[in-house]
N, C-alpha and C positions, 0 to 999 in steps of 0.2 A: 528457436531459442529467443526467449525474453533477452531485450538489450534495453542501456541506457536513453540511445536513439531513440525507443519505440517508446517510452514513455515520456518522454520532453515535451511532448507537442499538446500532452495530456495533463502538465501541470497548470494549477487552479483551474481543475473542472469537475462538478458534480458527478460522483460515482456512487452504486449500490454495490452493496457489500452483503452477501446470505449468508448465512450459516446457521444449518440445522432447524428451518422452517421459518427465520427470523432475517428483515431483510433492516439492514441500516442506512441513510444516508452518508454521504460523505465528499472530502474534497481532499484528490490528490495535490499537499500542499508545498510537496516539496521534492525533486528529483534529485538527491547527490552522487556525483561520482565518488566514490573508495579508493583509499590508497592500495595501491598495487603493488602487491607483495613478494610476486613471485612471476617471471620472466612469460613472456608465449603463454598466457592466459586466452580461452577461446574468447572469452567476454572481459569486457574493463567489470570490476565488480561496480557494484554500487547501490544503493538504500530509496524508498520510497517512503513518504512518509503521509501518512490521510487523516485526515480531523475528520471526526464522528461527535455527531449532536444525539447524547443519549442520556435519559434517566440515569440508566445500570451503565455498568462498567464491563465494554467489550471484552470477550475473553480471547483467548489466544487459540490459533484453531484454521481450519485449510477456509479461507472464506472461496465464495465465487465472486469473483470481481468484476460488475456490469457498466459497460460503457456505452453511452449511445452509438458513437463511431467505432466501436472497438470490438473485435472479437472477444466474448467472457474466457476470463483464463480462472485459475486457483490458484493462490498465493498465501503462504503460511503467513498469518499474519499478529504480530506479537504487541499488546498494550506496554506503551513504554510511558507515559503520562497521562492525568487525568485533574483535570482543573475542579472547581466547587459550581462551575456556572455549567454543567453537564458537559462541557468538550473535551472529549479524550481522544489520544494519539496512538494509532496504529502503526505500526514499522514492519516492512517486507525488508531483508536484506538478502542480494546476489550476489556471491561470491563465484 
Protein backbone atom coordinates (compact mmCIF):
# COMPACT_ATOMS: atom_id res chain seq x y z
CA UNK A 1 0.00 0.00 0.00
CA UNK A 2 1.00 3.44 -1.19
CA UNK A 3 1.80 5.83 1.99
CA UNK A 4 2.58 9.26 2.82
CA UNK A 5 6.21 8.01 3.97
CA UNK A 6 6.98 6.39 0.61
CA UNK A 7 6.41 9.50 -1.14
CA UNK A 8 8.37 12.20 1.16
CA UNK A 9 11.72 11.38 0.07
CA UNK A 10 10.32 11.75 -3.61
CA UNK A 11 9.44 15.30 -3.27
CA UNK A 12 11.04 17.92 -5.94
CA UNK A 13 12.25 15.11 -8.12
CA UNK A 14 11.80 14.52 -11.74
CA UNK A 15 9.16 12.02 -12.69
CA UNK A 16 7.57 10.55 -16.16
CA UNK A 17 4.12 10.20 -16.16
CA UNK A 18 2.46 7.80 -19.45
CA UNK A 19 -0.63 7.70 -20.43
CA UNK A 20 -2.08 6.05 -23.52
CA UNK A 21 1.37 6.17 -25.66
CA UNK A 22 2.32 9.78 -24.53
CA UNK A 23 5.01 10.10 -21.91
CA UNK A 24 5.07 13.65 -19.82
CA UNK A 25 7.77 15.18 -17.84
CA UNK A 26 7.28 16.21 -14.45
CA UNK A 27 8.19 17.08 -10.73
CA UNK A 28 6.65 15.73 -7.70
CA UNK A 29 6.10 19.19 -6.05
CA UNK A 30 4.27 18.73 -3.29
CA UNK A 31 3.50 15.84 -0.48
CA UNK A 32 0.45 16.74 1.86
CA UNK A 33 -0.92 14.98 4.72
CA UNK A 34 -4.99 15.18 4.81
CA UNK A 35 -7.20 15.79 7.53
CA UNK A 36 -8.35 12.84 9.03
CA UNK A 37 -11.69 12.10 9.19
CA UNK A 38 -12.46 9.16 10.51
CA UNK A 39 -10.77 7.15 13.55
CA UNK A 40 -8.32 3.53 12.60
CA UNK A 41 -7.68 4.62 9.14
CA UNK A 42 -5.16 1.85 7.56
CA UNK A 43 -3.30 5.01 6.00
CA UNK A 44 -3.11 8.81 7.11
CA UNK A 45 -4.90 9.95 3.89
CA UNK A 46 -3.08 12.45 1.94
CA UNK A 47 -2.55 14.35 -1.73
CA UNK A 48 0.46 14.52 -4.24
CA UNK A 49 0.71 17.07 -6.32
CA UNK A 50 3.23 17.21 -9.98
CA UNK A 51 3.91 20.26 -12.20
CA UNK A 52 3.88 19.10 -15.84
CA UNK A 53 5.74 21.32 -18.72
CA UNK A 54 3.16 20.90 -21.49
CA UNK A 55 1.91 22.52 -24.73
CA UNK A 56 -1.83 20.68 -24.15
CA UNK A 57 -3.39 20.41 -21.15
CA UNK A 58 -3.04 17.10 -19.17
CA UNK A 59 -6.08 15.13 -19.01
CA UNK A 60 -7.43 13.19 -16.21
CA UNK A 61 -6.70 9.44 -16.43
CA UNK A 62 -4.81 6.16 -14.70
CA UNK A 63 -1.14 7.51 -15.54
CA UNK A 64 2.04 5.20 -14.93
CA UNK A 65 4.23 7.05 -12.79
CA UNK A 66 8.08 6.52 -13.50
CA UNK A 67 10.72 6.99 -11.00
CA UNK A 68 14.33 6.48 -11.24
CA UNK A 69 14.55 4.99 -7.64
CA UNK A 70 11.08 3.90 -7.60
CA UNK A 71 9.00 1.04 -8.40
CA UNK A 72 6.30 2.47 -11.40
CA UNK A 73 3.01 2.43 -9.85
CA UNK A 74 -0.50 3.94 -11.50
CA UNK A 75 -2.04 6.68 -9.97
CA UNK A 76 -5.44 8.35 -10.97
CA UNK A 77 -4.26 11.41 -11.68
CA UNK A 78 -6.79 14.72 -11.91
CA UNK A 79 -5.69 18.42 -13.72
CA UNK A 80 -6.51 20.80 -11.00
CA UNK A 81 -4.66 23.98 -12.58
CA UNK A 82 -2.99 25.14 -15.46
CA UNK A 83 -0.99 28.40 -16.05
CA UNK A 84 -0.51 30.57 -19.78
CA UNK A 85 3.45 29.70 -19.54
CA UNK A 86 2.44 25.77 -20.34
CA UNK A 87 2.68 24.32 -16.38
CA UNK A 88 -0.16 22.49 -15.30
CA UNK A 89 -0.86 20.69 -12.10
CA UNK A 90 -1.75 17.28 -11.57
CA UNK A 91 -3.32 16.03 -8.20
CA UNK A 92 -3.46 12.09 -6.91
CA UNK A 93 -5.46 12.19 -3.67
CA UNK A 94 -5.36 8.98 -0.91
CA UNK A 95 -7.89 8.63 1.15
Amino acid sequence: MLTIEHFKSFANTPFKLELNEAELEAELIKVTPLKQHLPDLIRVPFSLLFEVHSETLPIQGNYRVKHDTMNDSTLFLVPVQSRNNGKHFLEAVFN
